[in-house]
C-alpha positions in Angstrom: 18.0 -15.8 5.8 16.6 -12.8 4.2 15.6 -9.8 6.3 12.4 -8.2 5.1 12.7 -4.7 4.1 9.3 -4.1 2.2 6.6 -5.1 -0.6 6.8 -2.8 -3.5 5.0 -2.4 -7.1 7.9 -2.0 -9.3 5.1 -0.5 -11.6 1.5 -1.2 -11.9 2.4 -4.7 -13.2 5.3 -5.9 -11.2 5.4 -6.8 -7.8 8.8 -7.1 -5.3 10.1 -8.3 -1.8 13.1 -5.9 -1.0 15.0 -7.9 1.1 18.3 -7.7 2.9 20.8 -11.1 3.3 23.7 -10.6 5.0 24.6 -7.0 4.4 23.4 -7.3 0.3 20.3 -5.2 -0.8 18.4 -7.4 -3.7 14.5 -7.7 -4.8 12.9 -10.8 -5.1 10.2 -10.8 -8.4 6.7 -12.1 -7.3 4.7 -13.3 -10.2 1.2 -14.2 -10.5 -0.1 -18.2 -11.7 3.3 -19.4 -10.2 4.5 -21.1 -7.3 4.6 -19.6 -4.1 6.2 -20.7 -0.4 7.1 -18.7 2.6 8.2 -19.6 6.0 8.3 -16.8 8.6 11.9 -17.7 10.6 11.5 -18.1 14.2 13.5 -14.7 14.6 12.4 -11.7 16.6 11.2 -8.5 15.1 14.4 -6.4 13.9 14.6 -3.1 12.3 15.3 -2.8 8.8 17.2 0.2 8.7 17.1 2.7 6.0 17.4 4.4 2.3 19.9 6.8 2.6 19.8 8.2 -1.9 18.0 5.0 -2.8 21.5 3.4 -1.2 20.6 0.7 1.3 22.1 1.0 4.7 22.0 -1.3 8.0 20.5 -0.6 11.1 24.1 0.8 13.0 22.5 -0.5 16.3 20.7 -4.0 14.6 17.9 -2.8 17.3 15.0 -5.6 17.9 11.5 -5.3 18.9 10.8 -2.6 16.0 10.7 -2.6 12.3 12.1 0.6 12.0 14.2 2.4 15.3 13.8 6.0 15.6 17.4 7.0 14.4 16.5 4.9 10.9 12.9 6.5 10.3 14.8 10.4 10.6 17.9 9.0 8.1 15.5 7.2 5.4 15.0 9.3 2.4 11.4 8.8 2.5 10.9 10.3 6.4 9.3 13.5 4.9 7.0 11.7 2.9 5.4 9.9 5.8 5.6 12.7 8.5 5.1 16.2 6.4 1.7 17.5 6.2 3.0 21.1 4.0 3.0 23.0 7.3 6.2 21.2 9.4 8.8 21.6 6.8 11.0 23.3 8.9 11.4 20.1 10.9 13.4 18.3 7.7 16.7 19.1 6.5 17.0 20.6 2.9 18.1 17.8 1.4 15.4 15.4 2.6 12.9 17.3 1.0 14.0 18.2 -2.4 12.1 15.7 -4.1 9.2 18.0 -3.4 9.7 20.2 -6.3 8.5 17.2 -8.6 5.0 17.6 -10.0 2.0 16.0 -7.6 -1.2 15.6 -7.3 -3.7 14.8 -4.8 -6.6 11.9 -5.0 -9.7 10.7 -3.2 -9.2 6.7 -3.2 -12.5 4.5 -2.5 -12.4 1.6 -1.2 -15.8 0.9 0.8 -18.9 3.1 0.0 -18.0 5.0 3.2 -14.4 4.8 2.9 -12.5 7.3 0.4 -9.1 8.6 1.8 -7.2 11.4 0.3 -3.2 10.9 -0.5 -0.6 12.8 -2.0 1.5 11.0 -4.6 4.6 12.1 -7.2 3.0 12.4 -10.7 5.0 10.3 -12.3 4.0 7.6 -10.3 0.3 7.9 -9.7 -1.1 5.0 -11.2 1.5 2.5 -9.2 0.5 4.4 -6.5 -3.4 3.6 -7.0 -2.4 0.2 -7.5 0.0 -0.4 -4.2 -2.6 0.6 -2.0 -5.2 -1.3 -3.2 -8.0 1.7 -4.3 -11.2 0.4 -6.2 -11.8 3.9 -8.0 -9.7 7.1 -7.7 -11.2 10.4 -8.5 -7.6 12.9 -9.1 -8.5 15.8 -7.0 -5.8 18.6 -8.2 -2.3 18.2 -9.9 0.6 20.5 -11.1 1.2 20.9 -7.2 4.4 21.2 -5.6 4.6 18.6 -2.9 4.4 21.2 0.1 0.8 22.5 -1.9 -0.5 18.8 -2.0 0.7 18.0 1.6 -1.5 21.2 2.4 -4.3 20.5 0.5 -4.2 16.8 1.9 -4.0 18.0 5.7 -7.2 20.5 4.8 -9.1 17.9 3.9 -8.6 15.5 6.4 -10.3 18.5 8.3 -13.9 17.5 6.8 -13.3 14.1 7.8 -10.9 12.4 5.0 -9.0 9.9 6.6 -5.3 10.3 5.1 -4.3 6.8 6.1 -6.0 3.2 6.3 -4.2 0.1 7.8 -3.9 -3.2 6.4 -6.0 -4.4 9.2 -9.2 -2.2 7.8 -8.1 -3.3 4.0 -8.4 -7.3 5.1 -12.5 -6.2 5.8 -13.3 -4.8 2.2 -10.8 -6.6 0.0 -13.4 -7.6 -2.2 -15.7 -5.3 -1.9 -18.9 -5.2 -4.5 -19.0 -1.5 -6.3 -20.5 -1.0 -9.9 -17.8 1.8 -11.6 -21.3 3.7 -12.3 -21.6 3.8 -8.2 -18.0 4.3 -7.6 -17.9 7.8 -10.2 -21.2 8.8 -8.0 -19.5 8.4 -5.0 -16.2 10.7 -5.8 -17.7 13.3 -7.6 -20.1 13.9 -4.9 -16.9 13.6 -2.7 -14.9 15.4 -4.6 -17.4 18.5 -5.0 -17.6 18.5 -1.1 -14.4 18.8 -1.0 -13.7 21.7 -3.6 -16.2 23.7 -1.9 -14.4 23.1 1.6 -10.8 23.7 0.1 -12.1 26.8 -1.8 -13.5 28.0 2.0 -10.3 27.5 3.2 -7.6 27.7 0.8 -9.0 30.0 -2.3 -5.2 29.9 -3.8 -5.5 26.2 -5.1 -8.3 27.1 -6.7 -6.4 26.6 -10.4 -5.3 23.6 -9.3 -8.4 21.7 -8.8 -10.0 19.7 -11.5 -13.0 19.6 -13.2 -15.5 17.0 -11.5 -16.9 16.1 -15.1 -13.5 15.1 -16.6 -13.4 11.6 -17.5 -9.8 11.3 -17.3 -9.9 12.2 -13.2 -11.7 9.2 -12.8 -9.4 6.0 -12.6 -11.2 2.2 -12.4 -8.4 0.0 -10.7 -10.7 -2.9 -10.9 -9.1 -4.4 -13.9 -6.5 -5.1 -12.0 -7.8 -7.8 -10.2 -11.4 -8.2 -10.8 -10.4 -11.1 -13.4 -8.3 -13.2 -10.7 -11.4 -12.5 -8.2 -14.2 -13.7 -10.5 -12.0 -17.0 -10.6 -11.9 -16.8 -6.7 -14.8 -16.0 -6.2 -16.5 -19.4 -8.3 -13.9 -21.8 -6.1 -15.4 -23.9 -3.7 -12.2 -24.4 -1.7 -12.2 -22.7 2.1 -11.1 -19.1 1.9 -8.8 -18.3 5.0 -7.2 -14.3 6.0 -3.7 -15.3 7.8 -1.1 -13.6 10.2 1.6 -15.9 9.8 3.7 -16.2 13.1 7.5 -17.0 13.8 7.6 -21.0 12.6 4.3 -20.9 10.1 4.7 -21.0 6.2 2.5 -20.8 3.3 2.5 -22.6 0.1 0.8 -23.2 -3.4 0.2 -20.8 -6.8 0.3 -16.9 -6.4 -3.4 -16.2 -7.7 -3.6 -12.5 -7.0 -1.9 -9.6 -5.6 -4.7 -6.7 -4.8 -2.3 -3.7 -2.8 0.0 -5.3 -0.1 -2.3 -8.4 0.0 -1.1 -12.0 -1.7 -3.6 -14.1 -2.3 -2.6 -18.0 -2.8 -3.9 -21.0 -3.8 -3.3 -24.4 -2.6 -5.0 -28.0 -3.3 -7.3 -27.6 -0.6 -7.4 -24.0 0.4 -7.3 -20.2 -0.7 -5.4 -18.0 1.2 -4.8 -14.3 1.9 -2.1 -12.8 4.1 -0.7 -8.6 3.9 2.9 -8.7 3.0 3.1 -5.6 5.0 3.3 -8.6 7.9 6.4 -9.3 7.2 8.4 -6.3 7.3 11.1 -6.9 9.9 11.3 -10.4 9.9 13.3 -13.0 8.3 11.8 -15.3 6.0 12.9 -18.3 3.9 10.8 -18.4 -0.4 12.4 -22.1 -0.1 9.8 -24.7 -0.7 7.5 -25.7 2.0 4.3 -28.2 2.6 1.3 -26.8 0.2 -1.8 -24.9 2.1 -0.9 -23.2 5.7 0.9 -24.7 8.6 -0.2 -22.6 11.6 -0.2 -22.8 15.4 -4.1 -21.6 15.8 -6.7 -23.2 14.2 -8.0 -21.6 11.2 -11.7 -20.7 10.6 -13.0 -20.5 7.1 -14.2 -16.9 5.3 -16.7 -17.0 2.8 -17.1 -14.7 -0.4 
């Protein structure tokens, strides 16, 4: 059965489970308005090992209990993205942190009124980047950084108060949350004058960097996304139901939506929404299952 190794936007179109099956590395395409089963194995929780050059490798020790063991996070090509703050480089190996000579910028992301997080991304992938994490708005704070620069504009920041990472679990609360774009531009260029002031306090050297508040083209709306496959949603009369699948449970009916790491399906008698962030470390079976949810608790119904 395949091993879950992680949800991924191919681009800001095309969605992916990377999966692992008996020592093979493939991706599985998840499309939109077609069908859609999964049944979580009754398996424990297993790492998933690492990238080692975009190469897939095994866990060596196939440890359980963890999606990722400690000896897989330091080996995985991505380690320095998740751990560096632009101030610990030291603490990576040279050729772990080469792709920080790409071009990046740094963005404020909203996703609740109060909620705007700042993140570091590549350039080049911005947009997907907007899109896999599930941002309403995104106001693009500086660019033509290094990625040791963004890390350290990213970790000043987060000392007025930016939170630099939000779980799935907080996500689930605001999926749908109700923002006009004319309140969401509001919201980040207040945000993001605060925070030129701050950096500018504390960091005068970035200075060139920073972009003009008024610039249209630093304001992204992600809402178009989704907001089409919501209004749909949203007019259904059908229960609405979040789930954490456990070992044994499955899920089946039509792919309505994907909004970040969330799937949102739809069966005869229920809509459904479950993070595929969930999954990671588990094996799974995409063969065909009963329609709507088979769990072990109870479910209780979430209105729009």
């Amino acid at each position: 059965m395949p091993l879950v190794f992680d949800f991924r936007w191919k681009n800001d179109e095309t969605t992916v489970f990377q999966v692992e099956d008996q020592g093979k590395f493939s991706e599985i395409l998840i499309q939109k308005d077609q069908p859609f089963f999964l049944t979580l194995e009754n398996n424990p929780l297993r790492c998933i090992g690492n990238l080692q050059s975009e190469k897939y490798v095994p866990c060596l020790n196939a440890t359980i209990g963890t999606k990722k063991c400690e000896i897989c996070k330091r080996m995985d090509d991505y380690f320095p993205c998740q751990f560096c703050n632009g101030f610990n480089c030291q603490q990576f190996r040279e050729e772990k942190i080469e792709n920080c000579d790409a071009l990046h910028m740094v963005y404020l992301a909203l996703f609740t009124k109060e909620i705007v997080k700042v993140g570091v991304s590549r350039s080049s992938r911005g947009n997907v980047r907007q899109v896999e994490q599930g941002s309403h708005f995104t106001r693009i704070f500086a660019e033509g950084l290094s990625g040791v620069s963004a890390r350290r504009i990213e970790k000043t920041l987060t000392q007025m108060g930016f939170p630099d990472k939000i779980l799935s679990s907080q996500k689930k609360e605001f999926l749908f949350p109700e923002i006009t774009k004319e309140e969401g531009e509001k919201i980040l260029e207040k945000k993001a004058k605060d925070a030129t002031e701050f950096l500018l306090s504390h960091a005068p050297e970035y200075k060139k960097y920073i972009l003009n508040t008024d610039s249209n083209a630093s304001f992204w709306d992600l809402r178009e996304k989704y907001a089409t496959h919501f209004s749909l949603l949203q007019q259904n009369q059908k229960p609405f139901h979040f789930l954490s699948l456990l070992p044994g449970e499955s899920i089946g009916g039509v792919l309505k939506m994907v909004k970040g790491a969330f799937l949102i399906v739809e069966s005869p008698e229920e809509i459904m929404a479950f993070s595929s962030k969930d999954l990671v470390g588990y094996t799974v079976s995409f063969e065909e299952c009963a329609m709507g949810s088979k769990t072990h608790i109870p479910l209780q119904s979430s209105l729009f």
